[in-house]
N, C-alpha and C positions, 0 to 999 in steps of 0.2 A: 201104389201110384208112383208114377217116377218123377224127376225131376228134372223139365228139361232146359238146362242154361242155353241161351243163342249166342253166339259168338259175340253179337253186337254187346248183349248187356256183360259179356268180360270183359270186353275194350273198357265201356264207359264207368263199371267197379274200378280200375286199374286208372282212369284220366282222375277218377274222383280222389282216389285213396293217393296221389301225386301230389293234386293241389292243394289236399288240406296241409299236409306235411307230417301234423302230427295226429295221433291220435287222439279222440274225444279225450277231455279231461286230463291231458299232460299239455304243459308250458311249451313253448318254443324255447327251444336255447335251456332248457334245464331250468325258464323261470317258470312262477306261478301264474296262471292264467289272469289277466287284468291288470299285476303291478308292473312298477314301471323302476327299471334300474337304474339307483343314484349313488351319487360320491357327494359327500360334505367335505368341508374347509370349517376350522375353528373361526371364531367369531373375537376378535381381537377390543381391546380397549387402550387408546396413546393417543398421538401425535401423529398426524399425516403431512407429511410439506409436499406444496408442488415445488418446482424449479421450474426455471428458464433458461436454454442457455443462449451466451453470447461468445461472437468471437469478439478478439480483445487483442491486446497489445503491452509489453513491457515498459514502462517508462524506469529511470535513475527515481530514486526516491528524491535527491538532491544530488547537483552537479553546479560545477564553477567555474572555472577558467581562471588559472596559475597565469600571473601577467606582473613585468617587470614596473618600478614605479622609476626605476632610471635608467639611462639608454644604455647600449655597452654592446660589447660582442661576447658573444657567449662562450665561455671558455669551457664549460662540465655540464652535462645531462648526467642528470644523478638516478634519475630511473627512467622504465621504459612500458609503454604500453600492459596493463594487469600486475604491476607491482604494487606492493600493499604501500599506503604513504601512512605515514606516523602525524599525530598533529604536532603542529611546530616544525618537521620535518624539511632539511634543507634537500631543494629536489634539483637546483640549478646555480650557478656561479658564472656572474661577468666579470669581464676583465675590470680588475679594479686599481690598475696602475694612476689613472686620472685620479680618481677618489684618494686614494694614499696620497699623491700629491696636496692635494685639494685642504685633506688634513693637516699637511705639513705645513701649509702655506697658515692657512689659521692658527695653527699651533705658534708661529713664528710671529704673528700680526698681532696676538694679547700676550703675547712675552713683549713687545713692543709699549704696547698700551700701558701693560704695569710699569715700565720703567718710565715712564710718560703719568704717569701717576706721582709714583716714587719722588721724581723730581717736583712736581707741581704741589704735592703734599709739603717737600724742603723748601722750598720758596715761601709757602707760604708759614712756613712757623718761624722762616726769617724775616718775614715783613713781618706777623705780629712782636717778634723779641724786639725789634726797631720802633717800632709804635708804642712800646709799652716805656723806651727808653726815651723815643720823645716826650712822650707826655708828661713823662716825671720831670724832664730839661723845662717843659713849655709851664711846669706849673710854678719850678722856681724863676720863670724871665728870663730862662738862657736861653730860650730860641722862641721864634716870631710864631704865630698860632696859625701862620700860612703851610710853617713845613710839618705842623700839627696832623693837618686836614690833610697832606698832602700823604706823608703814612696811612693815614687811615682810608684814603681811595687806593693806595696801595694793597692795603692786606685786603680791603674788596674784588679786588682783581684777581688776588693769589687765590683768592677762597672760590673767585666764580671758576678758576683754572684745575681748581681740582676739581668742582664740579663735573667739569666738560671731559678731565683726562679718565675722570668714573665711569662716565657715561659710555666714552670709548674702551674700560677693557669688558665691560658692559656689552657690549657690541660685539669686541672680539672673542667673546663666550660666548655669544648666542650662535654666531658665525662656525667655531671649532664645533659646537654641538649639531651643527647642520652639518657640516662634513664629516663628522663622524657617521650620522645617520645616515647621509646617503652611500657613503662609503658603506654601513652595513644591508643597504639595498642590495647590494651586487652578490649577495648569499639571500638568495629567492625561497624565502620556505609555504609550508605549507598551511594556510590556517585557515577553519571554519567554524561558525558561531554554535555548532549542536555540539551532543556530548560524544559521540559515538567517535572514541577513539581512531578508528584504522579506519582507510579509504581506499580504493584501487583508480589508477593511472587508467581512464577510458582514453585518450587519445595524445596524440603528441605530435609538436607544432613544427619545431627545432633541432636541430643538431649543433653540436660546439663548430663554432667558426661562424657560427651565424650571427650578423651584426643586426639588431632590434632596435626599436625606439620603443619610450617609455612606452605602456599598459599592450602591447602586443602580447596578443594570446599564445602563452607558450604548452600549456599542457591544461588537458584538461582531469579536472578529479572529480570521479562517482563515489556517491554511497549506496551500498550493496545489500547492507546487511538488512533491507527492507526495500523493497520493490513497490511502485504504483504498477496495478493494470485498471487499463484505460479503455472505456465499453459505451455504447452508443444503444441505451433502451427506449423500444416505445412509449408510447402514452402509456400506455392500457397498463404498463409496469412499472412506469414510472408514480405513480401515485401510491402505489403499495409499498414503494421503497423509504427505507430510514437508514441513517446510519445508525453502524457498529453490528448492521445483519454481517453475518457468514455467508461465506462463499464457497466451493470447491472447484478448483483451478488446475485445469491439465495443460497439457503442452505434446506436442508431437515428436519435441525433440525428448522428453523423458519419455515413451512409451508405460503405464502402469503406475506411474506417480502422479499422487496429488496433495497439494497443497493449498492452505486453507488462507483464505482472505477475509478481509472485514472492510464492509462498502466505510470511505472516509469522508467523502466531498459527493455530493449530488448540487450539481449545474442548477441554480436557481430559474434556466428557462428554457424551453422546447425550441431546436432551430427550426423555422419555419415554415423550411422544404421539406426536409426527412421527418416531422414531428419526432425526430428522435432528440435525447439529452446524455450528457456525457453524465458519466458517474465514473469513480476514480475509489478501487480500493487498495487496500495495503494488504501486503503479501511478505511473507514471512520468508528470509534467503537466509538462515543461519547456515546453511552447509554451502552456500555459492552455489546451487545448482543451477540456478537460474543466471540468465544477463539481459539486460535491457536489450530489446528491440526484440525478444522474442513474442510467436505468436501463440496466444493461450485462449483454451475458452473457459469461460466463467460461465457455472452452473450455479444461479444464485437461486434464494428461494425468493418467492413471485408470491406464496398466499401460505395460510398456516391451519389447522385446527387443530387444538387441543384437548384432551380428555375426551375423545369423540369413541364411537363401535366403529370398527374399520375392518369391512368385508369386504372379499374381495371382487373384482369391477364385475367379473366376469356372472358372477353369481344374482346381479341384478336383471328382474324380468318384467314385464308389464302384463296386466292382466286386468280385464275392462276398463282400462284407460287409466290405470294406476298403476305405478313404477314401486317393484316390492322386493324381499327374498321368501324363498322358501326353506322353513324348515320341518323338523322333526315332531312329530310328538314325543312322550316319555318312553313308550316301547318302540320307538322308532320304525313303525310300520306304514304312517300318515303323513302326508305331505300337508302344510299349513300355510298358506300365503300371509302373509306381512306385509302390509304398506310400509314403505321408508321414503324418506326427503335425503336426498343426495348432498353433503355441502362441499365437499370437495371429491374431486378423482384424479388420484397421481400413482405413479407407478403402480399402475395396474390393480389397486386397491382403491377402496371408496369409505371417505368417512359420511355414515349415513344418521341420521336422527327416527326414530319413533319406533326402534325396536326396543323389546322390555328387555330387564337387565338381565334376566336369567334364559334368554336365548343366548345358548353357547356354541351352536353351528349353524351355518346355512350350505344349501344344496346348492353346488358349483359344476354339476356331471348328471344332465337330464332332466335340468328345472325346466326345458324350452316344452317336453312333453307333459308337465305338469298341470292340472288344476286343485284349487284347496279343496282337501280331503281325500284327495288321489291315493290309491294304497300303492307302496314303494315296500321295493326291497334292496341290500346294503349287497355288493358283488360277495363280500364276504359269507354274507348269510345266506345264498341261494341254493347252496346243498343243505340246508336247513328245513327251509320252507316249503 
């Protein structure tokens, strides 16, 4: 008996044997028929911080203004815009021909005084040696007890005279020591109540030949060696902030450097219109890389968890209305769903709660086709299986 194929049912062996692809009982793609192909990520245990960032601004840590305390025309600029100033440092000189006068004149006014002393001291030890010689005359009867009395209003008058001539070189010293001092106003240095030795010249007012009156701003001086930046947070992070948190702090003008900050002042109130609030940290310029007025953003941290399982974001999945990961069994052939509670998610990892402590990876590559109990297989192990 023969066997007769119709054309029709060669076609339709040929559409069938097309579509299935593969043959009964081989995987597609070299897997095993059923599993489903995954990639794990280890299952970590720390610290998660989120951040936030903000743009910001440089401020001088402190800054002053160099200001004469007496008038003059300026005779020497002693430094110039980014020069290092020393404390105590003399930065400017008036003309101090006035003032040398000024001294010379007081100096000349208690050389006066003393001799105005001098005298009024001789006077009066010569009215008392007279007094003492009337009274011995008045007690033997050789003179009248009127020129008695009359010595003795004498040496009161010499005595009130040296009073008075004290009092003037008294005067004329307090006067020489104000000319001297103003006299050393005209050598303008440079002084500030912190410790930090050296300061740089941020701007300058003056040139020599320029005539000032007293406190005119003639230079101003920054300190460097620690920087304020200056940031405007919302509500929503403003309540989570404290001082002495860390910062990391870039700038465009460094491209690939960062430096670190520590929040110092938080604004006790929200402005009204932007609900924003200033916060002011310190910033560390030991190399000078930095200068006020630059613009920087500050990447502060915003929320923290500690000691937390920290998987990562991607590998979280939901599954009848519950947010979980999946892992492994022991022979790693089974897929296991785990409920977890999310408490934070920052760079792309998740610190999560209620996985046990001896799950040590979750499926990060083909949990989306997953259900618990699912059988899986590792890309590594598929020539295996």
């Amino acid at each position: 008996m023969k066997l007769i194929i119709l054309p029709g049912a060669v076609l339709c062996l040929a559409l069938l044997t097309a579509c299935s692809g593969d043959a009964p009982g081989e995987a597609s793609e070299g897997r095993p028929s059923g599993r489903v192909a995954v990639e794990t990520a280890p299952v970590e245990r720390g610290s998660l911080i989120a951040r936030r960032s903000f743009p910001g601004s440089l401020e001088a840590d402190a800054e002053f203004m160099v200001a004469p305390k007496v008038a003059g025309q300026v005779t020497q600029v002693l430094v110039d815009i980014g020069d290092e100033v020393q404390q105590g440092q003399v930065v400017l000189s008036l003309d101090d021909d006035e003032y040398q006068q000024a001294v010379a004149q007081s100096q000349a006014e208690l050389q006066v005084a003393r001799a105005r002393l001098n005298e009024a001291e001789s006077a009066g030890q010569l009215a008392r040696k007279s007094l003492d010689r009337i009274t011995r005359l008045e007690e033997q009867g050789i003179v009248p007890a009127s020129e008695l009395d009359a010595a003795s209003t004498d040496v009161a008058s010499r005595q009130a005279a040296v009073s008075v001539a004290r009092a003037e070189v008294a005067r004329a010293r307090s006067a020489l020591e104000t000319a001297r001092t103003r006299l050393g106003y005209t050598q303008i240095e440079a002084h500030w109540p912190a410790s930090d030795p050296v300061r740089l010249v941020g701007e300058r007012m003056v040139d020599a030949g320029d005539t000032v009156a007293a406190n005119t701003p003639l230079l101003s001086i920054v300190a460097v060696q620690e920087l304020r930046a200056i940031i405007q947070v919302p509500q929503t992070v403003y309540t989570t902030l404290v001082t002495g948190r860390q910062a990391d702090i870039t700038t465009p003008a460094l491209p690939g450097e960062t430096f670190t900050g520590e929040v110092s002042r938080i604004a006790p109130r929200l402005d009204p219109e932007s609900r924003q609030a200033r916060v002011e940290l310190t910033v560390s310029n030991d190399r000078q890389q930095l200068v006020p007025g630059m613009f920087v953003r500050v990447a502060i941290e915003s929320r923290r968890v500690d000691d937390a399982m920290i998987v990562p974001a991607k590998s979280l999945v939901e599954r009848s209305g519950r947010l979980g990961v999946f892992t492994l069994n022991e022979a790693g052939e089974t897929a296991l769903f785990v409920p977890a509670e999310v408490l934070l998610r920052a760079n792309e990892q998740a610190a999560v709660t209620g996985l046990d402590n001896r799950v040590d990876e979750v499926v990060v590559l083909g949990q989306d086709q997953l259900t618990d109990g699912a059988s899986v297989v590792r890309p590594e192990n598929v020539g295996d299986a």
